[in-house]
N, C-alpha and C positions, 0 to 999 in steps of 0.2 A: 083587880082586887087581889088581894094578898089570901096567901092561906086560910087564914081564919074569915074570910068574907068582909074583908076589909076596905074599904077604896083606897084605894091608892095614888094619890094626888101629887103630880110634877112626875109622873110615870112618862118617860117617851115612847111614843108608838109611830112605827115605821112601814108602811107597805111597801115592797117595791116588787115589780112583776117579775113575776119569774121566767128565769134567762132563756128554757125552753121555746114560748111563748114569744119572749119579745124580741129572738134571732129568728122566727120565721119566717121566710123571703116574699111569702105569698102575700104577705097583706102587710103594708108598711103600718104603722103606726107614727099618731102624732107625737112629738117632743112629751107633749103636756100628758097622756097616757103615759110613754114609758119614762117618766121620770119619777121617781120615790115621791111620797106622798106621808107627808110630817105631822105630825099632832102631839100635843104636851096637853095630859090628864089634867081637871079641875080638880076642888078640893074634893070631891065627891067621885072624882074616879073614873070622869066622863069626859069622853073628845065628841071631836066631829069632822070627818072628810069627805069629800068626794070622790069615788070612785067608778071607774068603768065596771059596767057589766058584765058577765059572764068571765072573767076574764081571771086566772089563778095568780092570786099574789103572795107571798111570804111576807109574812106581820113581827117584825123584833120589836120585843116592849122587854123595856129596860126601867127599873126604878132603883133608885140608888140607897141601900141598904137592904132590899131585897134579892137582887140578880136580875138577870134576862132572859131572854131562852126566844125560840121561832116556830110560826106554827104554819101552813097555807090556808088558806082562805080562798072562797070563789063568791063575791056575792053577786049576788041576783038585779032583779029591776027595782028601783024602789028601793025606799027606806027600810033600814038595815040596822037592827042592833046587834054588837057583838058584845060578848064577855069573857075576859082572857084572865085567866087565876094565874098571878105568877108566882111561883118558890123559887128559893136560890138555887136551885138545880135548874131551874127553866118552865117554861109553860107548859102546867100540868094539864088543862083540861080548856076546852074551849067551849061557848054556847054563842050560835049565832041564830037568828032566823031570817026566813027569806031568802036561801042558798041555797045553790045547784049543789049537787054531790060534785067532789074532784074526781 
């Protein structure tokens, strides 16, 4: 959503795991894990991915005539909503639930 509580529709949102994480020797990961994970906003300002568990990702949501900006994200087991406010400075605030602290 946009500053004013707006959706934001044809918004792109991007996960991809963070680099920390996904060069740790101890525990390989699949392809399909550490590869970015795409979504494009309806008109109402809602996606929907699948993502791994516990596992910290960095989120770029980009809409075009608003900006972009990046935030991390850890979600949990289970369905997950998030809410990512973006200004043209970047992502101001985020509300998720069902997430581990980072």
């Amino acid at each position: 959503m946009d500053a004013h509580g707006q959706p934001l529709g044809g918004a792109r949102v991007v996960f991809t795991r963070r680099a920390k994480e996904t060069n740790n020797s101890s525990s390989a990961l699949p392809a399909s894990v550490a590869a970015p994970i795409r979504a494009l906003t309806d008109e109402e300002g809602i996606f929907s991915v699948e993502m791994a568990p516990f596992l910290a990702y960095t989120a770029a949501v980009e809409a075009p005539g608003i900006g972009k900006g990046e935030t991390t994200v850890r979600p949990a087991c289970g369905p997950c909503a998030m809410k990512f406010v973006l200004e043209k400075d970047g992502v101001k605030s985020v509300e998720h639930c069902n997430t581990s602290p980072l």
